[in-house]
KEVOKOL-600961 format. One record per residue (C-alpha): z, y, x; residue in one letter. Coordinates in steps of 0.2 Angstrom, whole numbers, padded with zeros to 4 digits, always signed. Each point is the difference from the previous one (the first is absolute). Layout:
N
ZYXA;...
//
This chain:
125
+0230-0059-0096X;-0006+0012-0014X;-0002+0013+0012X;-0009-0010+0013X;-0011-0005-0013X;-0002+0019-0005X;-0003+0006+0017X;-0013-0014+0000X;-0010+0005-0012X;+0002+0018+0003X;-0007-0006+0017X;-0014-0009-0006X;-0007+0013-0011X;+0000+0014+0014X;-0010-0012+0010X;-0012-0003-0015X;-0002+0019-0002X;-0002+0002+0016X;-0015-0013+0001X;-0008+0008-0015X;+0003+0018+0008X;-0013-0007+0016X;-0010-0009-0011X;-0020+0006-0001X;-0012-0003-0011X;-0016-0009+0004X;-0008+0016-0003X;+0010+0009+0013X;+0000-0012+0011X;-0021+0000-0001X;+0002+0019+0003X;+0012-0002+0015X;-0012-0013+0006X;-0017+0011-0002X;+0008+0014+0010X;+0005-0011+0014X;-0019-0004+0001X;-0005+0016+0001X;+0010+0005+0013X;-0006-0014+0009X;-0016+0005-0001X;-0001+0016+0002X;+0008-0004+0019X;-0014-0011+0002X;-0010+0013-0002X;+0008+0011+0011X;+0000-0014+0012X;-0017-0005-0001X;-0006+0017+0003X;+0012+0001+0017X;-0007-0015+0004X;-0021+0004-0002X;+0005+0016+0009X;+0001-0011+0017X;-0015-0009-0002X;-0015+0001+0006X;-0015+0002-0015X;-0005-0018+0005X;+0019-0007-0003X;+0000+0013-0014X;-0013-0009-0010X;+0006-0018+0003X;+0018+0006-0006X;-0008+0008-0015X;-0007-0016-0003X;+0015-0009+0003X;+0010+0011-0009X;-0011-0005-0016X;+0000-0016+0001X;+0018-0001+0001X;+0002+0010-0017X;-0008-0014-0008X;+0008-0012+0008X;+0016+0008-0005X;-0005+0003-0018X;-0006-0018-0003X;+0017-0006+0010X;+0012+0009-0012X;-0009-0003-0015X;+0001-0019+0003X;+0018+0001+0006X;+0006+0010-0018X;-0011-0012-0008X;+0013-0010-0006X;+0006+0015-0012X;-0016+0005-0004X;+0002+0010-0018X;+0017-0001+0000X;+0009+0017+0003X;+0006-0004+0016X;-0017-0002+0007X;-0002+0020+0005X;+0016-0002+0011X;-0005-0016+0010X;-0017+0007+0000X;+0005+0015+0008X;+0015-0006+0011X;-0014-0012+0008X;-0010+0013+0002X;+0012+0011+0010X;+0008-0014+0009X;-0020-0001+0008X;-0002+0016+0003X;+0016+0002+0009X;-0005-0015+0012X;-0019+0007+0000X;+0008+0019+0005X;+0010-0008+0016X;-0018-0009+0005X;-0008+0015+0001X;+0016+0009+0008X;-0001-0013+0012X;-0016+0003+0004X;+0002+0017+0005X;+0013-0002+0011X;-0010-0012+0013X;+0005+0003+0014X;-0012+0005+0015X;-0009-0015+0008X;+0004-0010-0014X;-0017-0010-0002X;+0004-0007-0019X;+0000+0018-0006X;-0015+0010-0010X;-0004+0016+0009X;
//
């Protein structure tokens, strides 16, 4: 019983160490969460330029616009949805992780769009 009890324990801290061992801080976990933001944004970027690229200078223009007004919407959308943490240190991390998850969906918009295929009449050309 002793040793059950030893082994146990034993058990129990190696799981607890373990736990500590993947443990982040806030401050990493901010850092981790910024990075993943700009990596999401710089593929929209790179999308959005493939994108423009097959558009006439009319659709061009009313992508631009589109493109813009989207940012904001994005920006207000994420600001209100890390509100609930606002000032506290977890803020830059759901900030940031809303902004990503945004851009992501946003990327695969435009992606989609410049894939139409031909005929398709819903598609900017």
């Amino acid at each position: 019983m002793k040793t059950l009890l030893s082994l146990s324990l034993a058990l129990g801290l190696a799981v607890a160490a373990a736990s500590s061992a993947s443990a982040q801080s806030q401050a990493t976990m901010n850092a981790n969460a910024a990075q993943a933001l700009q990596r999401a944004d710089s593929a929209l970027n790179s999308q959005y330029t493939a994108t423009m690229a097959r558009l006439s200078p009319a659709s061009r223009t009313l992508l631009r616009t589109a493109q813009r007004t989207w940012i904001s919407f994005r920006d207000q959308q994420c600001r209100f949805e890390a509100s609930g943490v606002q000032g506290g240190s977890a803020y830059p991390m759901v900030h940031s992780t809303c902004l990503a998850q945004l851009t992501t969906e946003r990327t695969q918009q435009l992606r989609n769009l410049a894939q139409c295929k031909e005929g398709d009449l819903s598609c900017p050309r």
